[in-house]
C-alpha positions as CSV (number, residue, x, y, z in Angstrom):
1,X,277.3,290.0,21.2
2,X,278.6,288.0,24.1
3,X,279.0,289.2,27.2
4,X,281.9,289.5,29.0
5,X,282.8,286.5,31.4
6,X,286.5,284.5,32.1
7,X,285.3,281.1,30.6
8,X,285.7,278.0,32.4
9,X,286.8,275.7,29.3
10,X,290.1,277.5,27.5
11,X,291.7,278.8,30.4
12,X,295.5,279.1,30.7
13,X,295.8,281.4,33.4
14,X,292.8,283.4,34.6
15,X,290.7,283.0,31.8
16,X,291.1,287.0,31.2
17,X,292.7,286.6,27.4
18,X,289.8,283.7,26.2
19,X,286.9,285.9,27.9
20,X,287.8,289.0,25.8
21,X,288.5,286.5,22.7
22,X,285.1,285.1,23.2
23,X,283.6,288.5,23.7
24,X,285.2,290.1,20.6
25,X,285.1,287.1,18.4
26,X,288.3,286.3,18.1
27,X,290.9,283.5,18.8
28,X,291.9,282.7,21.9
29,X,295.5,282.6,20.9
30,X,295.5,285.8,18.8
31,X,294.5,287.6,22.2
32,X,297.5,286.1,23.9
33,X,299.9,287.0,21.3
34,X,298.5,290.4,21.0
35,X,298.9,290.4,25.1
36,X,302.8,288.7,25.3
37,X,303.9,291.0,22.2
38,X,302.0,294.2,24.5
39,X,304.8,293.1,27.4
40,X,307.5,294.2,25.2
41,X,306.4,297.7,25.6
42,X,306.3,299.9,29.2
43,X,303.4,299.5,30.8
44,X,301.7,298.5,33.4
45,X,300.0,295.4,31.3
46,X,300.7,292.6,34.3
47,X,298.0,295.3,36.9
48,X,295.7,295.7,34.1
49,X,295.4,291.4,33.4
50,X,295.5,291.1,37.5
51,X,292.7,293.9,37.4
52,X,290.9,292.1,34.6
53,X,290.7,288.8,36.2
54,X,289.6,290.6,39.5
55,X,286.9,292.4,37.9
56,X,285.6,290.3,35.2
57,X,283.1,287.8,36.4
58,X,283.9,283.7,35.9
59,X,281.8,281.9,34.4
60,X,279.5,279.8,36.7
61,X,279.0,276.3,36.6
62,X,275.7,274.6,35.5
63,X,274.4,272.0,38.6
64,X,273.6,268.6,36.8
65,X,270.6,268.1,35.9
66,X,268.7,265.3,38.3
67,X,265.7,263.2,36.8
């Protein structure tokens, strides 16, 4: 399995619905639906995405390679 990281390539926002997409093996865009459709109910889903992008780490950048 993949670990959980905000990837840099896919992002919209924060990253936060393409990490857990990447880490569970699903779409990008199925994780987004599942998280718009989620607004429609009470809850606090806008802290737990601001959490998620605080907590989970973002994927660091490879330095070029020098010859």
């Amino acid at each position: 399995m993949n670990t959980l990281m905000r990837p840099l390539n896919g992002r919209i926002i924060g990253g936060v619905c393409a990490g857990l997409a990447n880490r569970f093996g699903l779409r990008p865009w199925t994780v987004r639906l599942i998280f718009l459709l989620s607004c429609l109910l009470p809850g606090p889903q806008f802290i737990a995405y601001l959490a998620m992008w605080i907590i989970i780490p973002g994927e660091r950048q490879q330095a070029p390679a020098t010859v």
